[in-house]
C-alpha positions in Angstrom: 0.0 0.0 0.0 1.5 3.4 -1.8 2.3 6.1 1.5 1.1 3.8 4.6 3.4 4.6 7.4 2.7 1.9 10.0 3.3 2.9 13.5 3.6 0.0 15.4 2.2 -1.1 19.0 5.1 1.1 20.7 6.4 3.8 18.7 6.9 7.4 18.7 6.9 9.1 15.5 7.6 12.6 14.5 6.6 13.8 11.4 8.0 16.2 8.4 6.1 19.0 10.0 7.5 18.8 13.0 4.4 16.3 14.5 5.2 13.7 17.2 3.2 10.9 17.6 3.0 8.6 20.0 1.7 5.3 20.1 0.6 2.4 22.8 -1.7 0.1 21.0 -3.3 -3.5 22.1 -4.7 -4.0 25.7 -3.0 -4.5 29.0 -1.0 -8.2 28.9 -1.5 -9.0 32.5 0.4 -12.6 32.3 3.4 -10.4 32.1 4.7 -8.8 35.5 6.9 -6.7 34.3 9.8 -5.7 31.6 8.5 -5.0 28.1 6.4 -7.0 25.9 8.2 -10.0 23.0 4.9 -10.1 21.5 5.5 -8.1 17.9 1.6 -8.8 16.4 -0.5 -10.1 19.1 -2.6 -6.9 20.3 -1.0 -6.7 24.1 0.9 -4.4 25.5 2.6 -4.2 29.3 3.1 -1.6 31.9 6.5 -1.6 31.2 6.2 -0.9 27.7 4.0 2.5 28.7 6.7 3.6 31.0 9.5 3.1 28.3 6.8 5.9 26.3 7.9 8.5 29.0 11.3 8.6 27.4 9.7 10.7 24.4 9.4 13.4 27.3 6.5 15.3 24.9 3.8 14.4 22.1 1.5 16.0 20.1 -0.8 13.0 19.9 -1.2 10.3 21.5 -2.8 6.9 20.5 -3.9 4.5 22.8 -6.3 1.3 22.7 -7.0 1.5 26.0 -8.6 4.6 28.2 -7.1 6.4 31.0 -8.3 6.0 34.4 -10.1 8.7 36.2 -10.9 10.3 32.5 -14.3 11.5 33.0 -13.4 12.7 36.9 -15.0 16.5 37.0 -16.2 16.0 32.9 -19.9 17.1 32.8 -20.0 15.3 29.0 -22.3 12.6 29.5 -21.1 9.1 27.8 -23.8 7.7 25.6 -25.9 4.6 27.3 -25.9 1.3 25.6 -25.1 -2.1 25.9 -21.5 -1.9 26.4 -20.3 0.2 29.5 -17.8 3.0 29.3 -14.0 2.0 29.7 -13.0 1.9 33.2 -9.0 3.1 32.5 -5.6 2.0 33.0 -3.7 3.5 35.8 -0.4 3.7 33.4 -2.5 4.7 30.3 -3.2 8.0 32.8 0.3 8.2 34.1 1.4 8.0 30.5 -0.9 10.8 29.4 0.3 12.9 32.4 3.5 12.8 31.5 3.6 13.5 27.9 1.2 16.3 28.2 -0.1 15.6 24.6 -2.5 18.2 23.0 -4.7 15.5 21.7 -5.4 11.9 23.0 -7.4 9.9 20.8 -8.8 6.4 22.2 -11.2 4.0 20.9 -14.8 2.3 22.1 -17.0 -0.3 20.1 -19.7 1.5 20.0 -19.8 5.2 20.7 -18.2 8.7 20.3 -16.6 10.2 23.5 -15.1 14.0 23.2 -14.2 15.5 27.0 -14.0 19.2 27.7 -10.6 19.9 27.5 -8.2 19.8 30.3 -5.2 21.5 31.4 -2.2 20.8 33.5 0.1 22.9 35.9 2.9 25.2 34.4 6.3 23.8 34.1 9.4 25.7 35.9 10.3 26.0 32.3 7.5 27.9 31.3 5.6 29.5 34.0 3.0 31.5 32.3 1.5 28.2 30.2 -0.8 25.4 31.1 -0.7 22.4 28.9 -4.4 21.7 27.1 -5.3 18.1 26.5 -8.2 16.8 24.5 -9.2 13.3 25.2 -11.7 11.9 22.0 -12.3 8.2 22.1 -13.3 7.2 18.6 -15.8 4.6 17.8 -15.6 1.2 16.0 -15.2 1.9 12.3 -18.6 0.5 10.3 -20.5 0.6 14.0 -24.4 0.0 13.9 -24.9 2.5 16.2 -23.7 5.1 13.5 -21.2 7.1 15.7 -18.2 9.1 14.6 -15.6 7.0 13.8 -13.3 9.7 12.2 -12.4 12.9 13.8 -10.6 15.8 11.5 -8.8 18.7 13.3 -6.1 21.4 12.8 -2.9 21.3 14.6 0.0 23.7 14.6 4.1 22.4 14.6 3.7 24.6 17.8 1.4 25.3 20.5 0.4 28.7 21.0 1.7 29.7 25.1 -0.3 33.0 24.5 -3.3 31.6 23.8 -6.0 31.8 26.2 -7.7 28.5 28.0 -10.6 26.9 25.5 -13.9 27.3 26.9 -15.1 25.2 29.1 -11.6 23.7 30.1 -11.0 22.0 33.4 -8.4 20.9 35.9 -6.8 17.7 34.5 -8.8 14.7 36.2 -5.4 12.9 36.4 -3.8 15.8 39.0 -2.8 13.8 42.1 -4.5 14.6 45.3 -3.0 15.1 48.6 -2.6 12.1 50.5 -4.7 11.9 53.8 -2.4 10.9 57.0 -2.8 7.3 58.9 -2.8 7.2 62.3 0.4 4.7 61.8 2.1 7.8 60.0 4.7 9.5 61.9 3.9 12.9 63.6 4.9 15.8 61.5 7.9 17.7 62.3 7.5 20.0 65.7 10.1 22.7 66.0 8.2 23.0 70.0 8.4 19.4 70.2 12.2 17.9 71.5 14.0 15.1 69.4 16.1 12.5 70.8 16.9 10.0 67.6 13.6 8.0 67.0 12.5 7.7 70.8 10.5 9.7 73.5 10.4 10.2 76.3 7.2 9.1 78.7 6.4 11.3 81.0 3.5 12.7 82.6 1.9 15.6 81.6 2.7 18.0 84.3 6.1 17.4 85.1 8.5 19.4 82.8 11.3 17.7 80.6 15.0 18.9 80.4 16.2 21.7 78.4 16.9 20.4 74.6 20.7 20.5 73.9 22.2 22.6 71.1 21.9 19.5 68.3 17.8 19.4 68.9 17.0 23.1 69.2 15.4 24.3 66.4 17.3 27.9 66.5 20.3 26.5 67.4 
């Protein structure tokens, strides 16, 4: 076939324009714990072989089989109702997409059209002043029954624009971490009132008063 440029299940392409592309295709291989996949046609990828993706640092697009997790957290972009339910995501799909920042990640479902509000991500020391905008489409099966859009045309620029204001309706990127909540099996925070002594403290009771601290556990000293 004249001008087919096949992109393989792992790849990252960039193109004459200045485009790069990359790719994760197949599903999740579970059988394999860890290292990158040795199947070269079976549709199966590993979590190994979507960290070995973060070494393109960047991408313009990104093509995935499989969704990212938390995708539709704070979307108001309702997913259509059928017979098939919507993807419930890949941890390292998301991790993935986080990394890269890519302007545009395009999925796939069997048998509907998915198109989230964009998203954006928090500036990079590098450049203060822009927030990365994602688009997440999910594509449906080519030839579905259910007639929905199984092609998806759009402009893109060799560049993004940093100057460019935040598309409407664009929110926080779902895959953001969140603070982690302390255990009660956590240590205590760090207490410049409270006297160190190497891992150990002292019990006593609550009226009687402890010793001065010595100069290697004040906190002025």
């Amino acid at each position: 076939c004249a001008n087919l440029h096949y992109l393989g299940k792992r790849s990252t392409t960039k193109t004459s324009e200045g485009i790069k592309i990359v790719t994760l295709g197949g599903k999740l291989d579970e059988t394999v714990v860890g290292g990158l996949s040795k199947e070269k046609y079976l549709p199966y990828h590993t979590v190994g072989d979507a960290k070995a993706l973060h070494g393109a640092n960047s991408a313009d697009i990104l093509l995935t089989t499989c969704w990212p997790t938390s995708v539709r957290t704070g979307s108001k972009v309702v997913v259509p109702v059928g017979d098939i339910a919507p993807p419930t995501g890949l941890e390292h799909i998301a991790d993935l997409c986080a990394y890269l920042k890519p302007r545009y990640h395009f999925s796939t479902t069997p048998t509907f059209f998915y198109e989230r509000e964009p998203f954006f991500f928090d500036p990079s020391p590098d450049h203060p002043d822009y927030k990365p905008v994602t688009r997440f489409i999910s594509l449906a099966a080519y030839g579905n029954t259910t007639k929905q859009r199984s092609m998806y045309a759009f402009s893109l620029q060799a560049a993004p624009d940093r100057s460019a204001a935040l598309p409407a309706g664009t929110t926080m990127s779902p895959f953001t971490p969140r603070p982690k909540k302390r255990t009660a099996l956590e240590p205590e925070p760090y207490s410049r009132y409270t006297p160190h002594d190497n891992g150990y403290r002292n019990k006593r009771r609550r009226n009687e008063r402890g010793p001065p601290p010595t100069p290697d556990q004040c906190y002025f000293c």
